[in-house]
N, C-alpha and C positions, 0 to 999 in steps of 0.2 A: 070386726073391722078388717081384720085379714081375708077375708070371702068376700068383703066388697073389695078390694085394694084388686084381691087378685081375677074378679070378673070386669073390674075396669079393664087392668092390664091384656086381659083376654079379648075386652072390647077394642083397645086399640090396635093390638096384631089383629086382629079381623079386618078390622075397619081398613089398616096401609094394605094389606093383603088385596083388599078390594078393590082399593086405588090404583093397585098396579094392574090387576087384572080387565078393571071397565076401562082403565089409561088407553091400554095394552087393545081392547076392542073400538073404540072411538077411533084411534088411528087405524087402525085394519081398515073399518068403514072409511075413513079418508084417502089412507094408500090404496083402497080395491076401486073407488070412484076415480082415483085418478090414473089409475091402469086401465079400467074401463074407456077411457075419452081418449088415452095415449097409444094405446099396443095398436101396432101393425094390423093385428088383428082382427080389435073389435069395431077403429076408426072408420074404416071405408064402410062396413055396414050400418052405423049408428049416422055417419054423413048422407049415404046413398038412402038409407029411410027419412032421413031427416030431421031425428033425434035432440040434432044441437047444432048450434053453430059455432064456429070458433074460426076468427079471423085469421089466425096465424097458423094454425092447419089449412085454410083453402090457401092462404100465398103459399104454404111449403109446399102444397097439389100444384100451384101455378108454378111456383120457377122450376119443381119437377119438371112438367110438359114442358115449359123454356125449352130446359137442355135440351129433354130428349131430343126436340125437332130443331136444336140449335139457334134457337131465337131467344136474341140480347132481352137480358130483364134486369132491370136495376133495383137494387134492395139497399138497404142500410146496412152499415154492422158496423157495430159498436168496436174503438181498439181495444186491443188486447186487456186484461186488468195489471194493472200495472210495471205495463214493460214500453220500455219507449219504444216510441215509432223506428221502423228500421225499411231502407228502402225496397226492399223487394216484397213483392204482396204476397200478403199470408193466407192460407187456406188454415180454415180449423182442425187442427189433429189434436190427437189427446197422449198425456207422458201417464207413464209411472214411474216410480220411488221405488229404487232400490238401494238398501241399506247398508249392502254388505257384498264388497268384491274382493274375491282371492283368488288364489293363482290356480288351474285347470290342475295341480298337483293336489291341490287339497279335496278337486269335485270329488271319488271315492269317498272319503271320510263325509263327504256333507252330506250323501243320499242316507247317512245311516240318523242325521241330524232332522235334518228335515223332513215331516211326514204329507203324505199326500191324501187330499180331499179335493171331490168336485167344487167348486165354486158355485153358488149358488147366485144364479143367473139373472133369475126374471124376480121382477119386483112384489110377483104374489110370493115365488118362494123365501123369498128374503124378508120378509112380513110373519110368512108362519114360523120361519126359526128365530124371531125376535119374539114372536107371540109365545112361542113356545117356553122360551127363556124367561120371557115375564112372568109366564104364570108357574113355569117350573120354581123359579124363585118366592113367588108369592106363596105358593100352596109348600112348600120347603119351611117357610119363616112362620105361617099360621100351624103347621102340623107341630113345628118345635117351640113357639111358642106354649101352646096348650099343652105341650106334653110337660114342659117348666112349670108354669103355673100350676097345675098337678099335685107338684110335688113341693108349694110354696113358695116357689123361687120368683124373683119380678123381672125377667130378660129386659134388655131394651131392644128396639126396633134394630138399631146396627149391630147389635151382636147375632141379632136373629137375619137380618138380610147379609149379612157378610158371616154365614159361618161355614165351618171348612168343607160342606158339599155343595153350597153356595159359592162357596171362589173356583172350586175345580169346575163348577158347570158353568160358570161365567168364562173363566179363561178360555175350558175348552170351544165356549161358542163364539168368541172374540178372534179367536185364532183361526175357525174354519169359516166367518164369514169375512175376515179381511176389510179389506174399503174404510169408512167410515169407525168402525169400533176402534180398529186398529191405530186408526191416525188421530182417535180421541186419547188415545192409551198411549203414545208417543208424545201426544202433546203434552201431559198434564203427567207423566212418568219424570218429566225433567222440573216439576214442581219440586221443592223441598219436601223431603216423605214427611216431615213435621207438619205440612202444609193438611195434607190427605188424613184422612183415618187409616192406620198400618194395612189392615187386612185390603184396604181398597188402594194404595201403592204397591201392594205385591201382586194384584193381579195385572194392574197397570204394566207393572216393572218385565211383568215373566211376558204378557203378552205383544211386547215391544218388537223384538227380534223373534218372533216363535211362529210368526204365518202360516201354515200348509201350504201345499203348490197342489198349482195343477196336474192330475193324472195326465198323462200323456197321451190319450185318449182325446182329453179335451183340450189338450195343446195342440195338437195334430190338426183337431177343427179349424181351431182361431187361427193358424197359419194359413192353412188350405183356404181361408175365407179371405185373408190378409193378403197375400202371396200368389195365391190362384195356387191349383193343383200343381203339384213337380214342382213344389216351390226349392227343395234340396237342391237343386242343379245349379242352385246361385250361393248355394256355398259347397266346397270342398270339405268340410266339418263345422258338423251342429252336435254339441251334445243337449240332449232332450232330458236331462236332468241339470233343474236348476243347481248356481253356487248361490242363489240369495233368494229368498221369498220375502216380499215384506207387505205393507198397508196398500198398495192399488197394483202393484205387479209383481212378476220372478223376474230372474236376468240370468241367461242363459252365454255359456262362452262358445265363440265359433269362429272358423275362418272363411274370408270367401273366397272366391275363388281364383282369385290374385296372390291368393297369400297374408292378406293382410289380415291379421287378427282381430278380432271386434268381441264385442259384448251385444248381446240382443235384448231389449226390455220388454216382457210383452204384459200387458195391462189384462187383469183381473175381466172376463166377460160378466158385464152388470153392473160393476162397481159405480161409472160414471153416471149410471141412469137411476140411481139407486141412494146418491148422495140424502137430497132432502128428506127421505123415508128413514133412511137409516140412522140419520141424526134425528130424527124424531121420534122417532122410538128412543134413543141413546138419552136425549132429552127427558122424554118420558120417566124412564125407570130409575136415572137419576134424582128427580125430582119427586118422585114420587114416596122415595125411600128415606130425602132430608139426609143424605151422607155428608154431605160437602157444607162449608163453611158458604154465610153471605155474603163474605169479602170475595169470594173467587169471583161472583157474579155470572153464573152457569151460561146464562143466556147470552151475555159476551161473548163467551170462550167457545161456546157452539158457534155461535155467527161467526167468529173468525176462523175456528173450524170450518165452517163449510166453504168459506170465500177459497183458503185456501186448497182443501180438498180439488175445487172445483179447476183452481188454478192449476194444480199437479193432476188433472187426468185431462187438462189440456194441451195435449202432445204438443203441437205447432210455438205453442208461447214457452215450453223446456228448451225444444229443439233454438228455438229466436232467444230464451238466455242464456242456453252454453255457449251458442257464436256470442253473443254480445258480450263475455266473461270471456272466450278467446280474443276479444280484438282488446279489452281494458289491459288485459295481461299479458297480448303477445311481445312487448320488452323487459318485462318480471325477470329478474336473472333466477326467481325462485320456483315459483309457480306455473305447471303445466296442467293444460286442458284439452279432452277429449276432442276429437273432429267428429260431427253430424255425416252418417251418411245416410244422406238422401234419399236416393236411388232407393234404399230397403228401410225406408222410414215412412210408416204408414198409420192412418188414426190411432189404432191402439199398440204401434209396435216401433221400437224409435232402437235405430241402430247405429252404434258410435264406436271408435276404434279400441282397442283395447288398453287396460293404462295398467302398469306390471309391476307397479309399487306392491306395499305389505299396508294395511292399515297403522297404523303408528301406535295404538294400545296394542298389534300384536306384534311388536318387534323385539325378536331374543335379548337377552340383556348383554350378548358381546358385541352386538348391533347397536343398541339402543344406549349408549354412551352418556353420562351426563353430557359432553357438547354436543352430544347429536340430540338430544332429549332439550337443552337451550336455544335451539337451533332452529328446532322446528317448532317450537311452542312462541321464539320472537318472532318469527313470521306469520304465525298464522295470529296472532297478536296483531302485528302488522297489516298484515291484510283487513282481519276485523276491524279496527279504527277507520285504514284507508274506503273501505266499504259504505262507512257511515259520510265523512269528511268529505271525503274527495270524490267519489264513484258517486252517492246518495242511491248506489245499489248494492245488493246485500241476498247474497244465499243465505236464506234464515232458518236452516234446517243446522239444529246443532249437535247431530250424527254424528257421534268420532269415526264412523265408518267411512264418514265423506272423503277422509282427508287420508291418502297415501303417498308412504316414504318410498321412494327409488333409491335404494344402496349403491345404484352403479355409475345415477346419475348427479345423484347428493340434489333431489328435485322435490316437491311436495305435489304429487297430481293429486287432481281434484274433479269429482265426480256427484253427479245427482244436483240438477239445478231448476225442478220442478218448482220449492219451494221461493223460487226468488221473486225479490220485488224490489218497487223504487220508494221513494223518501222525496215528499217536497223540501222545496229549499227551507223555505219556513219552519217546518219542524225540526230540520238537522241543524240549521242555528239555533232555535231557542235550546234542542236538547245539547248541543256544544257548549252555549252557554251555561248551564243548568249544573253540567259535569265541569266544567273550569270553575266555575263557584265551588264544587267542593273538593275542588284539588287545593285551591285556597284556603280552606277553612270560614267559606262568606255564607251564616248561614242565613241571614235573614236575604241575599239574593238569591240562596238555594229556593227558600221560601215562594220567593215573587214570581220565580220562573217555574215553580211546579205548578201553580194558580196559573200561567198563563198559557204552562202546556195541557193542564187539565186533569191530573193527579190527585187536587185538592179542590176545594170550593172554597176554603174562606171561613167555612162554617164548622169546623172540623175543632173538636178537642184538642187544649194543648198539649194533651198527651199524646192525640191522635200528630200533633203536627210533628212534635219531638220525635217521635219515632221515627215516622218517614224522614226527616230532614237528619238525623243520626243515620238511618238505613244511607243516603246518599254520599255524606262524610264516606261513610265504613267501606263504601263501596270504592271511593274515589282513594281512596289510602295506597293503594298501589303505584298508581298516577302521581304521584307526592315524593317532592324532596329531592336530592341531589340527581339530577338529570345522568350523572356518569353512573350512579350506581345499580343494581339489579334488584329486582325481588326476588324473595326467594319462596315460591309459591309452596315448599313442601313444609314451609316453618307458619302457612299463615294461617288469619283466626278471623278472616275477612267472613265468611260464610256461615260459621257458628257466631260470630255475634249479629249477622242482619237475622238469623233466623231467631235471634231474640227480641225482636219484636215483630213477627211476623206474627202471633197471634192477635196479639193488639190494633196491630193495620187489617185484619182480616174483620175483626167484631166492630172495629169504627170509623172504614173506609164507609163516604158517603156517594162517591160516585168511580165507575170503572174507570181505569186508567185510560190511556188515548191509544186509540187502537192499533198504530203503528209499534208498539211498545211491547203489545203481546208475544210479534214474534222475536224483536229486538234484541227484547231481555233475555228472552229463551237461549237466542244464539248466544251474546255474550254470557250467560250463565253457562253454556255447553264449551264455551274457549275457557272461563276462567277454572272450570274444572276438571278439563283437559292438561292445563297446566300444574293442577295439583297432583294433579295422576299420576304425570309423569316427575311432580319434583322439580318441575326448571324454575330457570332463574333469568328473570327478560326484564332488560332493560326498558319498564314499563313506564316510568318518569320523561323517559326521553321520547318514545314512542309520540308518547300523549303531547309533549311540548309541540314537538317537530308535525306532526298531523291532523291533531284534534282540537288544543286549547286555541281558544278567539278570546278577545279583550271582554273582559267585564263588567266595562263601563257605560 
């Protein structure tokens, strides 16, 4: 019985082994077919022989020749994804994300932090070092399998695909290809680690802030291609070693030649042509290995993934939400926002003035005062609600890097607005209502309004529903009770009890939440643990009264 048990086991680490690795080649053959029909390279000879057609390759040849010879052609193009309209017309540029700004005192210490690799460019190379990873992982999981079984032992499949030369070869290849890995691993790192299997939250967790940067080699390029040669003479100081490397760029600190100090973002070479492949792969090898719970609903959380991937490595619609978050806030007695400059803001390189705050988790502790720590945790409190309520815009990146304290100016600036987006009106009233029912304690309207925003079906156990409609109470607990008085986020048990019944919602959710929720919840999850962080205490009862709560009738 034990020689069968253990050549089963044998058979099914072979079996996932294989899964991952023909996964791993079926896309190759789809990502190399479709480098085939796309590159520069192979297109004018596969068109000039006559190979294929493709509609949208001969108009891109047409309005080509337009320009060149300056004759008007009119095209379509879709707005922006979800950025209101704003009057001046937009050209397409593309942003990066950057994670982490400090002050040109710290660059020294950060070269020895941050390590450099080439960026892997073109979409065939970007193929072979996922290919690479598949099968290093596959043939990793089948060798240590078989060697267990050996010796009597019966592994399972996750302890064999996540073990510890398995997480260091995943981090390390998440970390040197940047783009897409990296923004799955941000995304899904601000999950509850309860949520994840351990070993697959720590590699999440480590590869968040860990990027490589570009050798300056191939920095020099992408400038010289962005900028034109002698592009230095338009600033007075560039330093060529990033303070931040993260998921689609670096950001580098510099002055131009006015004086005026700026930040430079310059976007990953590849990253933005390279999304769909690299989330397919990412899809892939996920799937392939069964890590993740069915409640997460992978395929969801990818597709939102890529929407906003694609959002944040389009520069022009960054560029069109930092002004549109400068004009909401320019009478904030609180809150300050970078200026676009223009002039050296280019497809993949987006330059804005310099903001000379401390991140707010790195503030010393003769700085960081309990009322300076209440201070800025009720504003940005503040801001979150008014974002939802009032704006029905919302930076959904919930970075604590975003957010910097200015000790001189007693100001919160605020940085990185690739991730923003809008809210129809329709969804920000039901979900206002949804949250005023559980400031109430109304749980059967808690009920009717998660059904109408789409949380629930109807069909759902009522342990399944109890859960969720407890999760909303638990959540709303903050928001409750004497409008004068505060919370005091470092006393609270709001996040250890929703994360008890996060199992349950995960094995009996029947349908993914609504899609605006994905990043919603993120950010409010990234403020309300912000606030635990630091200990304050915000007058969250009032907040919620004065901004957020609508009638429930």
């Amino acid at each position: 019985m034990n020689s069968q048990k253990s050549l089963y086991h044998g058979y099914r680490v072979l079996l996932a082994a294989k899964e991952v690795v023909s996964g791993s080649l079926n896309i190759a053959k789809g990502s190399f077919s479709q480098w085939l029909l796309t590159s520069d390279l192979t297109r004018p000879l596969l068109s000039e022989f006559r190979c294929f057609y493709d509609k949208e390759w001969e108009k891109a040849k047409a309005l080509s020749h337009s320009i060149h010879h300056q004759k008007p052609m009119s095209i379509n193009s879709n707005s922006t994804l979800g950025m209101p309209k704003v009057g001046k017309k937009k050209v397409r540029h593309y942003s990066t994300q950057a994670k982490k700004l400090i002050s040109s005192n710290d660059t020294e210490e950060k070269i020895h932090e941050l390590q450099s690799s080439e960026v892997p460019s073109s979409r065939v190379s970007r193929l072979f070092h996922y290919g690479s990873l598949a099968a290093g992982v596959g043939i990793s999981a089948a060798m240590s399998g078989l060697n267990q079984i050996s010796k009597g032992q019966s592994p399972s499949l996750k302890s064999l695909v996540l073990s510890e030369s398995n997480i260091t070869r995943i981090t390390h290849k998440f970390s040197k290809m940047r783009g897409a890995a990296l923004k799955i691993g941000q995304m899904m790192s601000f999950q509850d680690a309860k949520v994840l299997p351990t070993e697959l939250y720590r590699i999440l967790s480590t590869v968040q802030n860990n990027a490589h940067y570009m050798p300056q080699s191939q920095l020099q390029r992408l400038l010289n291609r962005e900028f034109g040669p002698g592009w230095e003479v338009k600033f007075s100081k560039f330093n060529k070693v990033p303070i931040a490397a993260a998921s689609i760029g670096q950001v580098h600190n510099a002055i131009l030649s006015d004086g005026t100090e700026c930040v430079v973002k310059v976007q990953y070479p590849g990253v933005r042509d390279s999304i769909d492949s690299d989330l397919n792969n990412i899809l892939m090898l996920l799937t392939a290995t069964s890590l993740l719970p069915k409640g997460l609903f992978l395929d969801k959380t990818i597709a939102n993934a890529r929407t906003e991937l694609k959002w944040e490595c389009d520069y022009i619609r960054e560029a069109e939400c930092l002004k549109h978050f400068r004009e909401l806030l320019q009478d904030d007695p609180v809150f300050v926002v970078p200026r676009v400059i223009e002039e050296l803001t280019t497809q993949n390189v987006l330059t804005m003035t310099k903001m000379k705050g401390i991140e707010i988790v790195k503030l010393s502790e003769q700085l960081a005062t309990q009322e300076v720590r209440n201070y800025i945790c009720e504003n940005i409190m503040r801001l979150c609600l008014h974002e939802v309520a009032t704006y029905r815009y919302m930076q959904t990146d919930p970075n604590w890097a975003n957010f910097l304290y200015n000790k001189e100016t007693q100001k919160i600036e605020l940085i990185d607005f690739g991730a923003s987006r809008s809210y129809s009106n329709e969804f920000v009233h039901k979900y206002r209502k949804l949250l005023t029912h559980g400031t109430k304690g109304n749980r059967e309207g808690a009920f009717e309004m998660s059904k109408e925003l789409g949380y629930l079906t109807g069909l759902e156990s009522q342990a399944m529903v109890n859960a969720h409609v407890d999760s909303i109470m638990t959540l709303c607990e903050p928001f409750t009770g004497d409008i004068n008085a505060t919370f005091d986020f470092s006393k609270q048990t709001v996040t250890d009890r929703i994360r008890g019944n996060i199992g349950l919602m995960l094995n009996q959710r029947l349908c993914p939440p609504p899609e605006e929720t994905y990043s919603l919840h993120r950010k409010f999850s990234g403020v309300f643990l912000l606030c635990a962080r630091l200990g304050a205490k915000v007058h969250c009862a009032k907040l919620f009264s004065e901004i957020f709560a609508v009638d429930d009738n």
